[in-house]
C-alpha positions in Angstrom: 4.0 15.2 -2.8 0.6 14.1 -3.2 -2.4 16.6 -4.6 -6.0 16.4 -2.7 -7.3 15.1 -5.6 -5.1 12.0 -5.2 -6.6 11.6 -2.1 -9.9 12.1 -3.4 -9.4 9.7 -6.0 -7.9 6.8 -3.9 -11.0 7.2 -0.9 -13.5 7.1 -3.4 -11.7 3.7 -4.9 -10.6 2.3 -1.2 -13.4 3.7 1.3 -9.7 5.1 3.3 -9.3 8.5 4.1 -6.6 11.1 3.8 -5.2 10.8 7.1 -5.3 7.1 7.5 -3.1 6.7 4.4 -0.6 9.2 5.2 -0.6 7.4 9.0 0.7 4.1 7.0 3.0 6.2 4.6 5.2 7.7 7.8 4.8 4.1 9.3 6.2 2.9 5.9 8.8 5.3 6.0 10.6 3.8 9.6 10.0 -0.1 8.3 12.5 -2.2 6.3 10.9 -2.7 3.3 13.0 -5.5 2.2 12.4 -7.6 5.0 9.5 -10.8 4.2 7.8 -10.3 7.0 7.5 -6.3 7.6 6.3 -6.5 3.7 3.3 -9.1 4.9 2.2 -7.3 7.7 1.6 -4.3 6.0 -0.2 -6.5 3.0 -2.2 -7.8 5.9 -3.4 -4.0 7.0 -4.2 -2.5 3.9 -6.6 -5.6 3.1 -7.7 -4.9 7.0 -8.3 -1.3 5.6 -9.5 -1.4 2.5 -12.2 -4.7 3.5 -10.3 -6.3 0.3 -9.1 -9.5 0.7 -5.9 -10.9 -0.8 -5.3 -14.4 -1.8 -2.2 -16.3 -0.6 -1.0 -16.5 -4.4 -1.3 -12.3 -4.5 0.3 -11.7 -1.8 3.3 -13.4 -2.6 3.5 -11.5 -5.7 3.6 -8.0 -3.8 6.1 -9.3 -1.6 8.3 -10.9 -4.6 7.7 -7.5 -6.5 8.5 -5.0 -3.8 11.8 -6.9 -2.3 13.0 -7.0 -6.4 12.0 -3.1 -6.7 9.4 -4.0 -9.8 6.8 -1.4 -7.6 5.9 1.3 -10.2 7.4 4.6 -9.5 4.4 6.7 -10.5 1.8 5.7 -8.4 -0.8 8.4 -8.8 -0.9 7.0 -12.3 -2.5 3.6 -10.6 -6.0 6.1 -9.3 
């Protein structure tokens, strides 16, 4: 799907490499993304990942934004 230089591109901006992000997409894959609380936990372990943190207010914005499908469809555009 993805190119190496995605995955160039996104380590250099995170510090996470290749095969830790596509460890969380196949976890993605087999979670209900429209449940609250699956949403948060994986919130919680990028920031665990990436040493960002997110404020209470931010997160409650991905959540709202992911359970109403606002999440942008091209996101190798974000990197």
């Amino acid at each position: 799907m993805f190119g190496d230089n995605f995955y160039k591109k996104v380590e250099k901006k995170t510090k996470v490499n290749k095969d830790t992000i596509l460890g969380l997409a196949k976890k993605l894959q087999n979670s209900n993304m429209k449940d609250e609380k699956t949403i948060r936990e994986v919130i919680h372990e990028i920031s665990n990942l990436t040493g960002k943190d997110v404020t209470k207010e931010k997160e409650d914005k991905i959540v709202s934004s992911i359970i109403k499908d606002k999440v942008p469809k091209n996101i190798d555009k974000m990197f």
